[in-house]
C-alpha positions as protocol buffer text, in pm:
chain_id: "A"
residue {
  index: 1
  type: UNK
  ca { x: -1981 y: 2108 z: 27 }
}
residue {
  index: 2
  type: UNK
  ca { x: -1707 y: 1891 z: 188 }
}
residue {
  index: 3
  type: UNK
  ca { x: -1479 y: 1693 z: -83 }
}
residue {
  index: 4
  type: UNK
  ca { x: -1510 y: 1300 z: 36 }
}
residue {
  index: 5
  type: UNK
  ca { x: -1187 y: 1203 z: 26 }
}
residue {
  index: 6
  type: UNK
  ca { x: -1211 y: 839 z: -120 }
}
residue {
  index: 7
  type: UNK
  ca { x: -1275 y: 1057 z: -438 }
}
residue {
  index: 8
  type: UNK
  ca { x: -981 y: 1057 z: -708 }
}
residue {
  index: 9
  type: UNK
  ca { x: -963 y: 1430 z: -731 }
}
residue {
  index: 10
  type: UNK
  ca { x: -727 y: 1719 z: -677 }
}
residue {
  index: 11
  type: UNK
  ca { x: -710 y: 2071 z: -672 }
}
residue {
  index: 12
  type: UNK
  ca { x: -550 y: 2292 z: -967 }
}
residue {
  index: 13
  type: UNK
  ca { x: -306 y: 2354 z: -728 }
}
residue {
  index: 14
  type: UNK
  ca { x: -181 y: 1966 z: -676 }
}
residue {
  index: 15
  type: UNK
  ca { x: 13 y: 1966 z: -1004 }
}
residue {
  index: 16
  type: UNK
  ca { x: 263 y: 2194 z: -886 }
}
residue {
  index: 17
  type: UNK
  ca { x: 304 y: 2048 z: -570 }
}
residue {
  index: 18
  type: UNK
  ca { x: 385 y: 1705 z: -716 }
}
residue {
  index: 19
  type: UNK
  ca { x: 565 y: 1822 z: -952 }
}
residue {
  index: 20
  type: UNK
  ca { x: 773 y: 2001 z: -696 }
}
residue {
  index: 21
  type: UNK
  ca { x: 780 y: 1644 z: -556 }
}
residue {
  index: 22
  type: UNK
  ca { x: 902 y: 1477 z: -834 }
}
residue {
  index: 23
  type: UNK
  ca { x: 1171 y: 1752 z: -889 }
}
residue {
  index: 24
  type: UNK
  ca { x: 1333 y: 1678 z: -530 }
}
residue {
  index: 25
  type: UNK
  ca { x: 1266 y: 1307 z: -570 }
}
residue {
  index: 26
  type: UNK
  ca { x: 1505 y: 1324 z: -881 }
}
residue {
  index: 27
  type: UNK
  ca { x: 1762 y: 1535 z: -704 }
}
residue {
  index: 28
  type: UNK
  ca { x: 1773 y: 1356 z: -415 }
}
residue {
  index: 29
  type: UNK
  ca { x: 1800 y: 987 z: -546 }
}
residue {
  index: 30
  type: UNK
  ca { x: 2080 y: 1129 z: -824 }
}
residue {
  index: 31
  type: UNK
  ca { x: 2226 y: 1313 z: -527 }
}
residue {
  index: 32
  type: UNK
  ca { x: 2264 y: 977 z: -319 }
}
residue {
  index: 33
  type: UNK
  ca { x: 2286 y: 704 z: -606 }
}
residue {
  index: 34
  type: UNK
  ca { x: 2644 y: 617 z: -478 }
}
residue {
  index: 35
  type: UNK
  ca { x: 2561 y: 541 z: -129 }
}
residue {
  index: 36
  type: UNK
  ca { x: 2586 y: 185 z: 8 }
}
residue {
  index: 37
  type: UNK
  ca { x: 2231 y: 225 z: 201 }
}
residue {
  index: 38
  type: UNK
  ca { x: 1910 y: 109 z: 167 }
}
residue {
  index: 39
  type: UNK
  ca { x: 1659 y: 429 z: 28 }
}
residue {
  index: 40
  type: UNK
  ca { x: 1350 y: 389 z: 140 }
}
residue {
  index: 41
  type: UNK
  ca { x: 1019 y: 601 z: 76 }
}
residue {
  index: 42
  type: UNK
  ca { x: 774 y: 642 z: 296 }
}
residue {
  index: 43
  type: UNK
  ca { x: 441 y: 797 z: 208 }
}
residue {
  index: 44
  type: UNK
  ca { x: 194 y: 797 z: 492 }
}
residue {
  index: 45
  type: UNK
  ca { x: -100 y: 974 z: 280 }
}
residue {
  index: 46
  type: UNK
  ca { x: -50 y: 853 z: -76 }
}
residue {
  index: 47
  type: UNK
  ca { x: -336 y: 905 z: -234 }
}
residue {
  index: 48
  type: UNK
  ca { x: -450 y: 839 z: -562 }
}
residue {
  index: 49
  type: UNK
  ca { x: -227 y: 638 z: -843 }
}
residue {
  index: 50
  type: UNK
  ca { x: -401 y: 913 z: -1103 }
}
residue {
  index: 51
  type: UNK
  ca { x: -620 y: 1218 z: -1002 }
}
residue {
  index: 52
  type: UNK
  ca { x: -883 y: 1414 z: -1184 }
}
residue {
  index: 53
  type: UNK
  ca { x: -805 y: 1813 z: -1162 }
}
residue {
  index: 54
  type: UNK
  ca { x: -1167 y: 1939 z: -996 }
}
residue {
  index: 55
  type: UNK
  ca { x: -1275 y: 2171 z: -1194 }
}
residue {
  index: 56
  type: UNK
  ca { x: -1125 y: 2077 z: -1608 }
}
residue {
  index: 57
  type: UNK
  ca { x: -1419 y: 1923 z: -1706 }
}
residue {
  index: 58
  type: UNK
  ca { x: -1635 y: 2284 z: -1685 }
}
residue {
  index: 59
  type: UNK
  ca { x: -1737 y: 2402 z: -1959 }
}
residue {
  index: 60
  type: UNK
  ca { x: -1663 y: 2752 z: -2057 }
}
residue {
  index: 61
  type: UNK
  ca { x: -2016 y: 2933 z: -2208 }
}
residue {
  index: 62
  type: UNK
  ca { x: -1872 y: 3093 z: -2578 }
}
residue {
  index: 63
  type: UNK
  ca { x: -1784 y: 3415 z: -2551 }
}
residue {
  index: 64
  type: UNK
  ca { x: -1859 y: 3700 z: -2913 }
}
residue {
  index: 65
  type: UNK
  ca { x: -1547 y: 3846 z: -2769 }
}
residue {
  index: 66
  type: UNK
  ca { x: -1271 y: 3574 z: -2881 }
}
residue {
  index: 67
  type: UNK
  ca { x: -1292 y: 3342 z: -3206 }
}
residue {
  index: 68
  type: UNK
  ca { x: -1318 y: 3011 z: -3049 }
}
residue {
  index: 69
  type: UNK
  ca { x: -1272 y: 2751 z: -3335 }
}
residue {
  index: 70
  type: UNK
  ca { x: -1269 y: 2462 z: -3117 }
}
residue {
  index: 71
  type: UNK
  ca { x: -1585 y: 2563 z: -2932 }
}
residue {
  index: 72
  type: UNK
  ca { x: -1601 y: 2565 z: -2556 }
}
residue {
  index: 73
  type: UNK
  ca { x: -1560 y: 2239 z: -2524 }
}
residue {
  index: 74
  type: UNK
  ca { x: -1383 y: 2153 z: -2131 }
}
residue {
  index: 75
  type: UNK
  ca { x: -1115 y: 1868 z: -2139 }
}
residue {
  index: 76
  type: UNK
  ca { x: -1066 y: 1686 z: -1803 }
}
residue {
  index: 77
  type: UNK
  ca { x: -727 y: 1674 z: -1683 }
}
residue {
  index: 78
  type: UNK
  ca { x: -534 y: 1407 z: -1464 }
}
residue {
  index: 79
  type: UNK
  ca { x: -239 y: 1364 z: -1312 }
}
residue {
  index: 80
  type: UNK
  ca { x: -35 y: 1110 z: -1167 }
}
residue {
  index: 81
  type: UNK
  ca { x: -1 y: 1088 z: -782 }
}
residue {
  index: 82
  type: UNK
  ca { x: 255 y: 1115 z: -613 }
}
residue {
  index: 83
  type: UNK
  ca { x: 319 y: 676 z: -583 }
}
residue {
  index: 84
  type: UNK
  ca { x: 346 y: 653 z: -980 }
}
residue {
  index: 85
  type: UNK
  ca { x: 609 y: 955 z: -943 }
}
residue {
  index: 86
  type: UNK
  ca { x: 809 y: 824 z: -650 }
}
residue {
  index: 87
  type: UNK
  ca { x: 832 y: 472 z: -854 }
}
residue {
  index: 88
  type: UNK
  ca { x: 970 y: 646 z: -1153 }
}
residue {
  index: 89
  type: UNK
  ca { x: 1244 y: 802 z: -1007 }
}
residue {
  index: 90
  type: UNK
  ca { x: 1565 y: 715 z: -1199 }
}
residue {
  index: 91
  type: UNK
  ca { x: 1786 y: 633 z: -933 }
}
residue {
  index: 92
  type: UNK
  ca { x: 1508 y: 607 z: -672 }
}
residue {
  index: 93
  type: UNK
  ca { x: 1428 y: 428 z: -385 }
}
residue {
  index: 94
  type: UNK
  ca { x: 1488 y: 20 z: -350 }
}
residue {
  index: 95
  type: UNK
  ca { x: 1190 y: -19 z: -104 }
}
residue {
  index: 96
  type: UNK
  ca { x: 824 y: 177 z: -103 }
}
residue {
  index: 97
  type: UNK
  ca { x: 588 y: 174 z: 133 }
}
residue {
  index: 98
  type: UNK
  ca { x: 263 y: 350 z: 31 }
}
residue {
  index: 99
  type: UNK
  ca { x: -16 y: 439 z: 303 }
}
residue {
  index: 100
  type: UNK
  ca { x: -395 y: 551 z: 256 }
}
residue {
  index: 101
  type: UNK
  ca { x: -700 y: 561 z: 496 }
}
residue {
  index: 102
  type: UNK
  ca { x: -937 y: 462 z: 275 }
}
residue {
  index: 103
  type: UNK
  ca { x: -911 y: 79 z: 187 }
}
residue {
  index: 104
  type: UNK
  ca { x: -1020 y: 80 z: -164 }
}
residue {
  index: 105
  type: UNK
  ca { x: -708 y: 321 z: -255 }
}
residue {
  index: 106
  type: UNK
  ca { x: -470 y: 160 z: -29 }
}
residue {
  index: 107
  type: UNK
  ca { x: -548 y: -224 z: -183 }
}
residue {
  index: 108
  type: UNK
  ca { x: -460 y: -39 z: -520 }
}
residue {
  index: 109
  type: UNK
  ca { x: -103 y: 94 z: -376 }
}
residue {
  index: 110
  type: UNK
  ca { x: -66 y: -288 z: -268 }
}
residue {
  index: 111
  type: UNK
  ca { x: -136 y: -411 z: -594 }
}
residue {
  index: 112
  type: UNK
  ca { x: 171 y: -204 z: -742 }
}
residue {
  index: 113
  type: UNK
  ca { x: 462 y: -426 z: -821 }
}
residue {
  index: 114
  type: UNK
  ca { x: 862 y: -291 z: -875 }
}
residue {
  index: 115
  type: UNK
  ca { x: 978 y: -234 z: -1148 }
}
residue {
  index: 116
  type: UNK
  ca { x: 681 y: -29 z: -1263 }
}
residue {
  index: 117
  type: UNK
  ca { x: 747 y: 229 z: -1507 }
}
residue {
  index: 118
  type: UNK
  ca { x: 510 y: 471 z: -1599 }
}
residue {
  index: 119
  type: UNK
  ca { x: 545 y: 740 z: -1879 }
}
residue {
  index: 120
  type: UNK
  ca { x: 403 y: 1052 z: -1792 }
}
residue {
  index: 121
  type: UNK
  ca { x: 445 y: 1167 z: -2158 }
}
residue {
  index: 122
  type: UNK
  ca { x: 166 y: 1181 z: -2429 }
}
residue {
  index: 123
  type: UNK
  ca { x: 352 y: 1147 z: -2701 }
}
């Protein structure tokens, strides 16, 4: 069955790829924080803000073979997109322009306002 893409969800695989994201984001605004110009980021297929992982919220049948004190219980994970990570750059970008095909998503990137900081801690 074909994923609809208005849906907020990602593969396992999209963590590393954002964070891979986020890890060039940070070297590149540190590695140009003393220019003079204008940094601007462009993202033509933005996405979600925050993404469910497909797949997290499965739950696992018990197996006799491991002692599960927590049960099988599945937690969903999520994950921030890659517009929450490009505005929390340290050093970043002074303009963002954040695209998306579906209009539901892309009123949401409009609604984002600098400074926004988001924490992508737990603690």
């Amino acid at each position: 069955m074909k994923k609809d893409h208005r849906e907020a969800t990602v593969g396992p695989w999209a963590a590393a790829k954002l964070d891979a994201l986020e890890a060039y984001l940070k070297f590149y605004g540190l590695a140009l924080s003393k220019q003079k110009f204008t940094r601007v980021y462009i993202d033509a297929f933005a996405g979600a803000c925050v993404a469910k992982v497909r797949g997290t919220d499965e739950v696992n049948e018990p197996t006799p073979f491991f002692d599960d004190p927590e049960g099988s219980d599945a937690q969903t994970q999520f994950i921030l997109g890659s517009p929450v990570r490009a505005l929390n750059i340290e050093h970043g970008f002074h303009r963002h322009y954040f695209f998306d095909l579906d209009e539901t998503r892309a009123e949401t990137l409009r609604l984002l306002d600098l400074p926004l900081r988001i924490s992508s801690s737990c603690d």
